[in-house]
N, C-alpha and C positions, 0 to 999 in steps of 0.2 A: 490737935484740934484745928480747925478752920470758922474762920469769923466772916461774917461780912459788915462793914460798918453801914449806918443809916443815918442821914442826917434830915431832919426837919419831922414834923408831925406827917404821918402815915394814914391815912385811912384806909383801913386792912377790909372793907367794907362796900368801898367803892368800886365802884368798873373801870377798865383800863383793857384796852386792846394787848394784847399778849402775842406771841410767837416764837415757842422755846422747840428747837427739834427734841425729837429722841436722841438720846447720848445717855454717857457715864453721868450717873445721879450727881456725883458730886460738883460737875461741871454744869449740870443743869439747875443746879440750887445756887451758885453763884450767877448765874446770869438773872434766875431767879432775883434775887437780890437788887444784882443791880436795876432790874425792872420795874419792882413796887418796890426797892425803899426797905423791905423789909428785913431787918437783922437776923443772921440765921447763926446758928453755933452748932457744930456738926463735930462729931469726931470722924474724924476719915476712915478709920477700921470699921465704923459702921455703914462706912456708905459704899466700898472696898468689893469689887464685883459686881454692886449693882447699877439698874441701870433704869432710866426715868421714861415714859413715852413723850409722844409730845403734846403740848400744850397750845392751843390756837384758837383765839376769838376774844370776844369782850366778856370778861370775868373778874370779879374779886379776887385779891389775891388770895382771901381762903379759901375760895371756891377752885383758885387757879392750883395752890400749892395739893392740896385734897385729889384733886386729879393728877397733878405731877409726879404723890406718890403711890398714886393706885402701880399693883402690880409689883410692889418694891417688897412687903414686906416690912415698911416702916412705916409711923403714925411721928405726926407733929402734937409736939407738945407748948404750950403758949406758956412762955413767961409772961407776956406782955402782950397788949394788942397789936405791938408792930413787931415782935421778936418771939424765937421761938429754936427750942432744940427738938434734935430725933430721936424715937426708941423704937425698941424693936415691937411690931403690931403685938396689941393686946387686947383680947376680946372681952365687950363691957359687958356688963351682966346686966341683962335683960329678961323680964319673964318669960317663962316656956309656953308655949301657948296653950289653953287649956282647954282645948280638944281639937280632931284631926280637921281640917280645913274643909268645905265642901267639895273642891273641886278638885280634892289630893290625887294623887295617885294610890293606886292602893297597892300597901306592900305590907302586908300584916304577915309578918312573918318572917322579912327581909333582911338581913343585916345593915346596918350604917350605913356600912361601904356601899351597896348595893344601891340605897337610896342616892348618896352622893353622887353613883357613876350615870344614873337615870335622869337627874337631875341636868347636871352638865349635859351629856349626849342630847337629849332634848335641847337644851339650849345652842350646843353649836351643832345640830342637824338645821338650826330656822338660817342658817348663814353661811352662804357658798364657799366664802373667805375663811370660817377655819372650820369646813366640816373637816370630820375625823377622815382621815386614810393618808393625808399626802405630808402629813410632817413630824418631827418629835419635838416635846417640852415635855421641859419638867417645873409642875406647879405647886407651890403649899398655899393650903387655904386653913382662913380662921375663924370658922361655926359659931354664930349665937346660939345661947341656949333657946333661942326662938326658931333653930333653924335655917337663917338667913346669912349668908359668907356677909364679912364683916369688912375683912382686908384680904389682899392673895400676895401671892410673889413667886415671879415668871421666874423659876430659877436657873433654867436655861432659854435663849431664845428659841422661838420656831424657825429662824432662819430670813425670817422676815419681818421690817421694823414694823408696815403696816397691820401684819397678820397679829402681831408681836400686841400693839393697840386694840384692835377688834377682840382678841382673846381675854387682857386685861378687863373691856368695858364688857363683855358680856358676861363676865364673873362677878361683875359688882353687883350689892344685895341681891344675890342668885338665891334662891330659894328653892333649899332641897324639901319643902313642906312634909319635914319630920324634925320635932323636936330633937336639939343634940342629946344624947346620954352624959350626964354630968363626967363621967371615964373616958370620955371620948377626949383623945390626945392631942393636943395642939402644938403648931400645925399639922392640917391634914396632908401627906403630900402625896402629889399624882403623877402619874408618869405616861404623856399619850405619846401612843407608838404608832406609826407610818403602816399601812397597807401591805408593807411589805414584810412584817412582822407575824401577820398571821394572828395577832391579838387587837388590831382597833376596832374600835367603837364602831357600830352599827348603823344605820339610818334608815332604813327599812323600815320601821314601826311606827317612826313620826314621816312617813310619806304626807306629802300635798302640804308641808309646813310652807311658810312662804319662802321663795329664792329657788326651791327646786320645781 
């Protein structure tokens, strides 16, 4: 286990200019620490492979640590208002939404999977930075029953730390607007493949999105 100590009253609350790169999670939860004050309690086997984006601007440090671990596949849990351990993402139960959205896509018919991969492709066709053809990751993501990604985890990089961040925030509350199936298995995990695979995602259908 790894600790960090904190000493004086915290206000987990407040704003404070921040500036953590991307690196190894564990390394980025201690400087964490030392920056707001906040006591963290981590087991290293949980944090062992992954890896944090970065962190930059005037933020709360729940605001700040909540983005530090997007894309981790872990959720902070509060002991206290200045201290706080990790587990691994768990998706909160939320209700399903009780009918199809007006502006859904329509996939009556569709499988899950199918709505999930519309979903994303739509999303990274609006952003030159990781449209689909020229990288591979591998992602798991973790569905509200409302339909909305809750947490993700990059579980391999793109190659790139910036691409690596762009990918992360445009997965947050992504909204594949289809209720999950209560069987639906968590996490989801994805696998995008390079252009040169012969199997990546498309962009062609969302032309004139903005960035192209």
């Amino acid at each position: 286990m790894a600790s960090a100590a904190v000493s004086g009253q915290v206000d987990a609350g407040g704003t404070q200019d921040l500036d953590i790169p991307a690196q190894e999670l564990a390394s980025a939860l201690e400087r964490f620490s030392r920056d707001t004050g906040m006591a963290v309690l981590v087991d290293r086997q949980l944090t062992r492979g992954r890896r944090s984006i970065a962190v930059k601007g005037r933020l709360s440090a729940t605001d700040a640590l909540s983005l530090l671990l997007s894309g981790s596949g872990l959720m902070a849990r509060y002991t206290r208002a200045d201290a706080f351990t990790l587990q691994v993402a768990q998706v909160a139960q939320v209700p399903s939404a009780a009918a199809p959205k007006a502006n859904s896509v329509s996939l009556v018919g569709s499988s899950y999977a199918t709505s999930i991969q519309v979903a994303i492709e739509r999303r990274m066709c609006h952003s030159l930075s990781i449209r689909p053809g020229s990288f591979r990751a591998l992602l798991q993501l973790w569905i509200g029953r409302d339909g909305v990604v809750q947490h993700s985890r990059l579980v391999t990089s793109t190659g790139d730390v910036q691409r690596d961040a762009a990918l992360v925030e445009a997965l947050r509350n992504l909204d594949i607007e289809r209720p999950a199936p209560s069987s639906l298995g968590q996490p989801v995990t994805l696998l995008l493949l390079p252009e040169s695979s012969g199997k990546r995602m498309e962009c062609q259908q969302w032309k004139g999105v903005s960035g192209q």
